[in-house]
N, C-alpha and C positions, 0 to 999 in steps of 0.2 A: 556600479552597473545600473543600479535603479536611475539615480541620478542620469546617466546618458539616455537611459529609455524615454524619462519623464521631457528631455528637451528633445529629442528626435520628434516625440509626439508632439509638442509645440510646433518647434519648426515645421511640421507636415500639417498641423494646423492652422497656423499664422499661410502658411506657403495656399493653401487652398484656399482661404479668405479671401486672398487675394485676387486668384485666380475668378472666385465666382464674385466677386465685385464689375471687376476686368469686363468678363461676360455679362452680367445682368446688365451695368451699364450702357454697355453698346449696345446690346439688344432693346434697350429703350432709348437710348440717344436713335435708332435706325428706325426705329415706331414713331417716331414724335416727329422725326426731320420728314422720312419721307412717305407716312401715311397716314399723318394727321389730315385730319377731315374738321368744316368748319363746326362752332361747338366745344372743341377742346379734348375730343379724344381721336383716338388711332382706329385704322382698318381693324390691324390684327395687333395682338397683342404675345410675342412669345416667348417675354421673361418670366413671368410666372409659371408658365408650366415645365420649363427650362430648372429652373428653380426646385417645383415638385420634383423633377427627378434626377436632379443632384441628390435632394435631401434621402429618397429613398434608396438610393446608394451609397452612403454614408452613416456612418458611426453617428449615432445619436447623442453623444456627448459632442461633434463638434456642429449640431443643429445651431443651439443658441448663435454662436460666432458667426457663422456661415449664413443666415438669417439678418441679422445684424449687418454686414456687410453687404448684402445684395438690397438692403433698406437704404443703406447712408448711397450707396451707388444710384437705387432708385429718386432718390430727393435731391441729390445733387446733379443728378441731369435735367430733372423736370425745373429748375431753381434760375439754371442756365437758359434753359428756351423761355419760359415764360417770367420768368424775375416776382412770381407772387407766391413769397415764403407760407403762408396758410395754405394757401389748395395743396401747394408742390408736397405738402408735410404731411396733410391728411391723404391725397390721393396716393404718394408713396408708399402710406400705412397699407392701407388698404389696400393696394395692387400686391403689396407682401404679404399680408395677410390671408388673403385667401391660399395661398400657394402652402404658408403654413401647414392652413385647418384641413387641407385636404391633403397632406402630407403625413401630418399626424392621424389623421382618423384609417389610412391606408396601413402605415406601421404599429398603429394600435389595435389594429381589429382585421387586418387583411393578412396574417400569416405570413407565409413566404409566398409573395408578388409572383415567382417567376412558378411556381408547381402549376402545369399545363392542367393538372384535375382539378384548382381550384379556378379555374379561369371565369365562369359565369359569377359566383361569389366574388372575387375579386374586383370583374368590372361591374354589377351591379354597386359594393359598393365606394368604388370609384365613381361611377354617374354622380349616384348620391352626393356624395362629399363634394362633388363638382358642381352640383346645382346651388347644394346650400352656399356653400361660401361664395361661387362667384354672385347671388345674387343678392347675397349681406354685404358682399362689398360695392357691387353697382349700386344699391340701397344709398350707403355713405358717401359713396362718390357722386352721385344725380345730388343727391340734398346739398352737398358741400358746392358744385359747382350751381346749382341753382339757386344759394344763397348769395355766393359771393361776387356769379360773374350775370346771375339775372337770368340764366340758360334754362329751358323749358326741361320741366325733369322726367317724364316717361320717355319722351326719345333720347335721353341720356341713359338712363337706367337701361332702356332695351338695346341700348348700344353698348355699354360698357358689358351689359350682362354676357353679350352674343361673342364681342370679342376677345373676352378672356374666358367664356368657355372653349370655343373653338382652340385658341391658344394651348388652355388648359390638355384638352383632349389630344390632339396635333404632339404639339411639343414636348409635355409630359411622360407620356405614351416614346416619342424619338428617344428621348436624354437619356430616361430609366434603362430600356432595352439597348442604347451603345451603349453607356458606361457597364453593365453586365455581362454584355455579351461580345462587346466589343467587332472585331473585324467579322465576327461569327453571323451578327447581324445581313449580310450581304451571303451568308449562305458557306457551307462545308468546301473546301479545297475543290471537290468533283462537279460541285450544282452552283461555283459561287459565276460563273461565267451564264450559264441560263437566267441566274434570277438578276444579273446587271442586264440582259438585253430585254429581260419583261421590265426591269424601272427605266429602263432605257425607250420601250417602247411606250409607256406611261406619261416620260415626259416628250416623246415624239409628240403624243395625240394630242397632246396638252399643250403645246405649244404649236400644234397645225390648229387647233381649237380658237386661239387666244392671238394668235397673228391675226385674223381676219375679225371685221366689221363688220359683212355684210347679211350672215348667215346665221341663226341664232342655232349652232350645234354642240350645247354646254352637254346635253343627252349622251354625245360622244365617246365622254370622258368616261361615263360609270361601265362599258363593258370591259376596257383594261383595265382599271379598277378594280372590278370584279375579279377580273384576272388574276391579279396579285394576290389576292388577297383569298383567293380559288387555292391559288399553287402555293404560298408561303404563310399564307394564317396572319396571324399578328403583325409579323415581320413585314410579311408585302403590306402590311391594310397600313401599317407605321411609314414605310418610307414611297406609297402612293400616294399617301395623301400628302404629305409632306411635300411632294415635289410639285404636286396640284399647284396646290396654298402657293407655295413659291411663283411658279409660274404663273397662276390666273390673278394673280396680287402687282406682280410688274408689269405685266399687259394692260390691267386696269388702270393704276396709276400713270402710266406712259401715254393712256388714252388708244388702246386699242383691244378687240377683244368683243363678243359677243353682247356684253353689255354696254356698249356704246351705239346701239341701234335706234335707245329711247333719247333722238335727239333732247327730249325738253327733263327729262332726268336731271335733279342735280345730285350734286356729289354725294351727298346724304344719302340720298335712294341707291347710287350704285354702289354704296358699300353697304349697304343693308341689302342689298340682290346680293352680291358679290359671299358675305357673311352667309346667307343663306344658301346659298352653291355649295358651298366649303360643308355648310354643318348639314345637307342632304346628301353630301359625300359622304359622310359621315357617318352618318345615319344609316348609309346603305350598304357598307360593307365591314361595319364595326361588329353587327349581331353576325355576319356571313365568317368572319375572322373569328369570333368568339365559338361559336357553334362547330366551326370546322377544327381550331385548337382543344374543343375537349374531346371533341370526337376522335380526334388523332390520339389522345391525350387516353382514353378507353380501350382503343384499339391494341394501341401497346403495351395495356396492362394486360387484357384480355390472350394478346399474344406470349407475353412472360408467365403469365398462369399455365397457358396451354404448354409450353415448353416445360414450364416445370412440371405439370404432372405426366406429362409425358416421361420427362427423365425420371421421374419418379417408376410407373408404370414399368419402363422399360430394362431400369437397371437396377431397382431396387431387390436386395435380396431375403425381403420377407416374403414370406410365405399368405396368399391372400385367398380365403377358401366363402365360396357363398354354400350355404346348406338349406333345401326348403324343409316343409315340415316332413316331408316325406324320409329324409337321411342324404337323398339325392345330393349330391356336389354338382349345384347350377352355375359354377365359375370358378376355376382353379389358376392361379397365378403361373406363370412359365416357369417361378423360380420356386415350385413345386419340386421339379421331376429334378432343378439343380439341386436341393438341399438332399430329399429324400433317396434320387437315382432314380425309383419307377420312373414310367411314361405318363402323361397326364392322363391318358384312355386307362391305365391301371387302375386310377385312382378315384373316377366318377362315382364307383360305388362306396356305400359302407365297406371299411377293412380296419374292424376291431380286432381283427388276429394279427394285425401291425403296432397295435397297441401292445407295450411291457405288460405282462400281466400282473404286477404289484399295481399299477397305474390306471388299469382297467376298467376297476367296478369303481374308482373314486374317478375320473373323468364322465362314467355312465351317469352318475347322478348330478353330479355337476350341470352336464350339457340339460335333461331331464327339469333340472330344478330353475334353469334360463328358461324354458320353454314354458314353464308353469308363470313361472317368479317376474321373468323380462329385467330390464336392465342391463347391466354388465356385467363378466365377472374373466379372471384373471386364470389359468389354468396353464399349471408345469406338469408336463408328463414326456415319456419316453415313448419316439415310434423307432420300428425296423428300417435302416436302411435295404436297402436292396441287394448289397454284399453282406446282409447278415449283425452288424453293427448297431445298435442302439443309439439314435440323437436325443437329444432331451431338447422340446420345445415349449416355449415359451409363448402362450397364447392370450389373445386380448380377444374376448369374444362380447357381443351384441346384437341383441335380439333386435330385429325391426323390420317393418313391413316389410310385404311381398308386392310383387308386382299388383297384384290382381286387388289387392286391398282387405281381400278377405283371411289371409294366413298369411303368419309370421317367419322370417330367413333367421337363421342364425352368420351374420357376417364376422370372421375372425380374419385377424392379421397373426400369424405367428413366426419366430426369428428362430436359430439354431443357436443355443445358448450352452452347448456343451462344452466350450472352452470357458465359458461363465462358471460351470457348475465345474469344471475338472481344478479350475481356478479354486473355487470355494470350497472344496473338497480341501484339497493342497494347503489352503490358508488356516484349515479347520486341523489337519493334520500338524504343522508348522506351530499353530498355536497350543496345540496340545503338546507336542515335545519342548516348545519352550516354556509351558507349565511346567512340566513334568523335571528339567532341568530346574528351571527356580525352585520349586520345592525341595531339588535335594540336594540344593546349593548350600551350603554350610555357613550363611549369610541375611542377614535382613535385604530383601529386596522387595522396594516398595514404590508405588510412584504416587504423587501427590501435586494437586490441579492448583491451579492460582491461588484458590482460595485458601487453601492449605488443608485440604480435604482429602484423605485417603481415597483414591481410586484403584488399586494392587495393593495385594500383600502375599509374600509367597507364605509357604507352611513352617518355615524355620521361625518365621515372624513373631505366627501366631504360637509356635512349639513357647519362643521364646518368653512372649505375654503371656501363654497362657491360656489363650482364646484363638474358636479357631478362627482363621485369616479372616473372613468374611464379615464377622465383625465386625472390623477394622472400617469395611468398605464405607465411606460418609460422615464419616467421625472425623476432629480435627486434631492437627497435631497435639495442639494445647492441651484437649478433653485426654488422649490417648500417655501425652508420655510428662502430663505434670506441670505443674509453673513452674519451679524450680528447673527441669529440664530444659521446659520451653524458652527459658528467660536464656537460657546458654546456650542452643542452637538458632536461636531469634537472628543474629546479624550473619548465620552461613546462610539462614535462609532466603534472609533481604541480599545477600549477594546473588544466590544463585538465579533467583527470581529476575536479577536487573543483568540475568545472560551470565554469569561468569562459572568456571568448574569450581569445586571446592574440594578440599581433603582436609579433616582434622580428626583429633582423637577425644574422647569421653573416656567418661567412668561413671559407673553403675553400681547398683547391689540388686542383685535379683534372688530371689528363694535363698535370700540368708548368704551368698555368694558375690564375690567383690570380682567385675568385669572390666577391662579395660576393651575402648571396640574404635577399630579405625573406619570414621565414616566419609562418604565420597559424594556429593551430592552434584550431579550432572541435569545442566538446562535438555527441557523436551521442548523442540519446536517445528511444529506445525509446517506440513508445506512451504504453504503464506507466509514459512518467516515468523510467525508470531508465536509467543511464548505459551506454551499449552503446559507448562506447570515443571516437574523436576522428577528424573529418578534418584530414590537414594541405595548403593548398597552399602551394607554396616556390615564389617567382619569383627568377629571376637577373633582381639588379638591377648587375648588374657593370658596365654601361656608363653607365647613371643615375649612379651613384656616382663614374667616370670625371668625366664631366660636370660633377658638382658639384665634385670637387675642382680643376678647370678655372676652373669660375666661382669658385672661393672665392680660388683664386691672385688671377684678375684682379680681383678685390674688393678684394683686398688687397696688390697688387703692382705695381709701373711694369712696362708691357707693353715698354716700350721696354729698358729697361735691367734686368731685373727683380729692380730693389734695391724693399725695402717703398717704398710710398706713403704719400699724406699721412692717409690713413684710418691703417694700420695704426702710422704713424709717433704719429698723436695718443691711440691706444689706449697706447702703451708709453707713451708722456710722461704721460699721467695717474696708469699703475701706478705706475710708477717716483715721482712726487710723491707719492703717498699709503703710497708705502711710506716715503716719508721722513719722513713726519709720523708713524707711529706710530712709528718709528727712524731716528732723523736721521742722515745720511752725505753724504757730498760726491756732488755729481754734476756732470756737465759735458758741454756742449751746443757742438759744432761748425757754424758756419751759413757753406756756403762757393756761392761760384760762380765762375763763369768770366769770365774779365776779356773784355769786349770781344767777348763771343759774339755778338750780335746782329749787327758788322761780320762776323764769320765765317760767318753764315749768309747775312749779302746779299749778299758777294763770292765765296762759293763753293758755296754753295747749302745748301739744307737737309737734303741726302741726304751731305755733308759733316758736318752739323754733329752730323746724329742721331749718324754713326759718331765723333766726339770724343765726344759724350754716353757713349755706350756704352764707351770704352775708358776716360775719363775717370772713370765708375764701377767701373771693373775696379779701376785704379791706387788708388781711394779705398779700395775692401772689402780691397786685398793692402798695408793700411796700417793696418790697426784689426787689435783682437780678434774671435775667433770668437761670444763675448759680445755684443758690441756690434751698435749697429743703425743702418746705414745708409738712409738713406731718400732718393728725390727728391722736392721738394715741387713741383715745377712747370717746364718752362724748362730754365733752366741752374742752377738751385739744388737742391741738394744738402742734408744734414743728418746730422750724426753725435749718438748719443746714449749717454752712457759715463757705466757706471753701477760701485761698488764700485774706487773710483778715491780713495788717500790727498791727493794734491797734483795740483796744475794743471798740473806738468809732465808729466805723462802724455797733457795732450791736447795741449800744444805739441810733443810728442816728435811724433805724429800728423800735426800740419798740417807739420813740416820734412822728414818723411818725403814727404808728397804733392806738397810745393813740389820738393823733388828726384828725385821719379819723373817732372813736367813738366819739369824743365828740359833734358829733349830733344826736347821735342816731341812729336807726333803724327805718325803717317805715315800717310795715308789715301789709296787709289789711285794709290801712288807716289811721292804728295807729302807732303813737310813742311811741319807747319802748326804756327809756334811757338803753344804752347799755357799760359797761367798761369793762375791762382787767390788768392783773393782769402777772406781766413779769417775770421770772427769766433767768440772763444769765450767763453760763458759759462761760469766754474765756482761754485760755489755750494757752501760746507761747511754750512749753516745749512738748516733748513727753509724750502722754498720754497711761496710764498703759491698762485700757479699756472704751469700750465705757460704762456700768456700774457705771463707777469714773466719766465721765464725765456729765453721767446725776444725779448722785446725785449732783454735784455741781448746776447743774442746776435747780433742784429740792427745795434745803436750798436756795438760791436765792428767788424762787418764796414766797418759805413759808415769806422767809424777807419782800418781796414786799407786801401780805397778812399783816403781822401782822405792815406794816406800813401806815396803812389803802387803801388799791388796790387802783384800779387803775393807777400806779405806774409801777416801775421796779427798779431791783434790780442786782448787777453784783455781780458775785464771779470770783477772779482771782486767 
């Protein structure tokens, strides 16, 4: 996209070089063919100022180009009439060069051209910049033809001078206001048909003027003149003279026209008359076009003031009270008797019994302490409406002269600010229940600024540190919750900060006490969009957390005995095969129960049988590794899982260890209860298909150990 921007602007660059080549050229090919005078220069000259008001209509980055172009245009037509590369090059320069310096001294120092209120600033210094450059450049130009063609140099100089200011002024003046104003130039839709029949009649006179020889009535021309430039300012004084110039320019050259009377004239002299006609036209209704553009230009400021404070006056709904020294109200505003209901006659006098009387004796001193003190001062108080109601207004008072010069008025504006204050009220309420809330929210709630500075803290905050909240207020995370802490909440904060929500969980020790607390840290942004810092709320979830690791035990544990169960037993037995299968190792699987338990449950009950379960598991776990994983699957069965095990006798070492912690028995409530066990083991050095294969082997084992009268144990390999 850049790319196509960057060559549209080319193209519209390159496209207009052209165009003011195009034009400057002809404009001096039509100077030099058909109003060269002997000497070596032109009547009028009106690519330069043609020029000046391209350039002031244009983008100043394509100055350089567009300059450049109406230069090589300038030197390649003078090169063609006259075939002498030096003058054609220097007087080129310099016919561009002034169009330049007086182009840039206009855009460097002349504001915006077209504001009707800068218009005396503007054309003074436009003259300016008109005088100097055109006559630095007639300066270069007389010397250069004086040297090289022998031509006398003050009648060159006042000649090049006169015709490229006139041009300058003329021209300049035309080019700037079309290309700005375009068709606008000729006048609005309603008045564009009046101001063609006043240029219409301009170039009538001017051309009954310029037809005849006999009559010297050039005088003629300056009361339509005047005309134009009476009724359209700028605009007419631009395209009267302009039609002038035109006109009295091809009557001259054609040989007809008021200056043709000095039979012994030569050419010289009637364009030095001619030059002088044009620039007292010029002269005469340029200040009358300026004077009457700013004047118009005043008028309608003065008329958008008076409008505005009219609309002001008229519709504004403050309250506007003048008071002399007296207390007297010497000027009450209409929208008095709107806000308060009285009549403005109500209200002429002092009426302090309108005043709230909390608000009474502080406005008495107040107004008292203006009258002493002067200056301003600022005053909220409450009057009676007129149905009985209370407004609270909002006063801007100051003290300043009186008519008479001797005592001072007291002048206020005051507004109805009671939906301000019912507002503020509301928000002051609002914010106190939403204190009142945070404080007995069961939560850290806090909010914290860019910087990572506490700006809130509720009271659970400070319950929780220890301090109370306000503390807190200006402190930063780091100073408040530790390095250690801070080094752990460091990257929720860098998220939350770069806009995102966050939720995670901590842990804590406070007053000797182990906390777990789930924190949530939410972006605060500003109206504008922009990040104004973060809320955090922190719940202690210390007891949730209790709970869960409660439920996670029983999920995963015999409640009775709490050796793993048959969940957590089948989780290990799966790792354990799949660890073997990507690295085969021996493992070996104990499947045991209790001989004859069910007769020990119905002859001594079940409150019996739990407590052999339970000790019966003790004796098993104080016979294994700390590695290993005992589990009960149900019942009275039991299950060992022995993993990183060379040979099989490490689990028979196991089951002769368990067979000789029962063979004393049990003693439960006194009693001895002979107690034995019944083993089967599986071991397996080989990859195992699944854990299923491996407890059937463990299983046929047991049953062997059973049918070889239990107690016992039995291996399958």
């Amino acid at each position: 996209m850049a790319d196509e921007n960057d060559q549209r602007t080319r193209f519209a660059t390159a496209r207009g070089a052209i165009a003011v080549a195009v034009c400057i050229g002809l404009l001096c090919l039509l100077s030099i063919t058909y109003t060269h005078q002997p000497g070596g220069l032109s009547n009028l000259w009106p690519a330069s100022g043609v020029l000046v008001g391209v350039l002031l209509t244009t983008r100043a980055s394509r100055w350089n180009v567009y300059i450049v172009a109406a230069l090589l245009a300038n030197v390649l037509v003078r090169l063609t009439h006259t075939g002498s590369w030096y003058s054609s090059i220097v007087l080129g320069i310099v016919s561009t060069l002034d169009a330049g310096v007086v182009a840039y001294a206009l855009r460097r120092f002349g504001g915006n051209l077209f504001d009707a209120s800068r218009t005396v600033a503007v054309s003074a210094l436009a003259t300016a910049s008109t005088i100097v450059a055109c006559a630095a450049s007639a300066l270069i130009a007389a010397a250069t033809l004086a040297i090289f063609r022998g031509a006398p140099f003050w009648p060159l100089f006042a000649a090049w001078f006169s015709v490229h200011a006139i041009g300058m002024v003329i021209f300049a003046t035309l080019t700037a206001f079309a290309r700005a104003q375009g068709w606008r130039l000729l006048g609005r839709r309603g008045e564009r048909t009046e101001r063609l029949f006043v240029i219409a009649l301009v170039a009538v006179t001017s051309v009954a003027v310029f037809a005849q020889s006999r009559y010297p009535l050039l005088f003629i021309v300056a009361p339509v003149c005047l005309l134009a430039a009476f009724r359209y300012r700028f605009s007419g004084f631009v395209l009267s003279t302009t039609v002038i110039s035109i006109v009295a320019l091809i009557a001259t050259l054609s040989g007809h026209g008021p200056l043709m009377l000095s039979l012994d004239a030569t050419p010289a002299e009637r364009a030095f008359v001619l030059q002088l006609f044009i620039a007292s036209i010029c002269v005469l209704t340029l200040p009358v076009a300026i004077v009457l553009t700013q004047r118009k230009s005043l008028e309608r400021r003065l008329a958008n003031s008076e409008s505005e404070y009219r609309l002001l006056a008229e519709y504004s709904r403050d309250l506007v009270v003048r008071i002399d020294s007296q207390g007297n109200r010497k000027y009450i505003s209409p929208s008095a008797s709107e806000i308060l209901g009285w009549n403005l006659d109500e209200l002429r006098e002092e009426r302090w019994d309108l005043i709230h009387v909390d608000d009474r004796q502080t406005l008495m001193v107040a107004m008292a302490k203006l009258r002493v003190e002067g200056g301003a001062a600022t005053l909220v108080y409450r009057v009676q409406h007129r149905d009985g109601r209370y407004i609270w207004i909002e006063a801007h008072a100051r003290l300043v002269p009186s008519g008479d010069g001797k005592t001072s008025d007291i002048i206020y504006s005051g507004r109805d600010i009671s939906r301000r204050i019912k507002a503020e009220q509301d928000l002051a309420r609002n914010q106190r229940r939403l204190r009142a809330i945070a404080d007995n929210t069961p939560a850290f709630v806090v909010h914290v600024n860019t910087d990572e500075r506490y700006t809130f803290a509720n009271a659970y905050a400070g319950k929780m540190l220890g301090v109370h909240p306000g503390v807190l207020i200006g402190r930063s995370l780091r100073e408040v919750t530790g390095e250690q802490a801070y080094a752990e909440i460091k990257p929720h904060i860098d998220a939350v900060l770069r806009g995102e929500t966050v939720t995670f969980e901590t842990e804590r020790d406070y007053a000797g006490a182990h906390f777990y607390f789930q924190n949530t840290y939410t972006p605060d942004r500003a109206p504008d969009g922009e990040l104004a810092g973060f809320y955090a709320m922190i719940f202690d979830i210390s007891n949730l957390k209790i709970a869960e690791h409660k439920l996670e035990k029983l999920a995963r544990h015999d409640s009775l005995t709490g050796l793993a169960n048959r969940f957590q037993f089948n989780e290990r037995v799966e790792l354990a095969i799949a660890r073997r299968q990507r690295h085969p190792a021996p493992i070996a699987l104990l499947y045991l129960d209790i001989d004859h338990f069910k007769e020990i449950n119905d002859t001594l009950g079940h409150a019996v049988g739990d407590a052999i379960l339970v000790e019966f598991a003790r004796r098993l776990t104080e016979c294994v590794r700390d590695t290993d994983l005992v589990a009960r699957l149900g019942g009275d069965e039991f299950i060992v899982l022995l993993e990183d095990i060379d040979m099989p006798a490490v689990a028979q070492n196991i089951a002769r260890k368990l067979i000789e912690k029962l063979s004393t028995g049990i003693c439960v409530d006194g009693k001895f209860v002979p107690v034995t066990t019944s083993i089967g083991i599986a071991f397996r050095s080989w990859t195992i298909a699944s854990s299923d294969q491996l407890m059937k082997f463990a299983d046929d084992a047991l049953y062997e150990a059973k049918a070889a009268g239990r107690n016992t144990f039995r291996i399958a390999q």
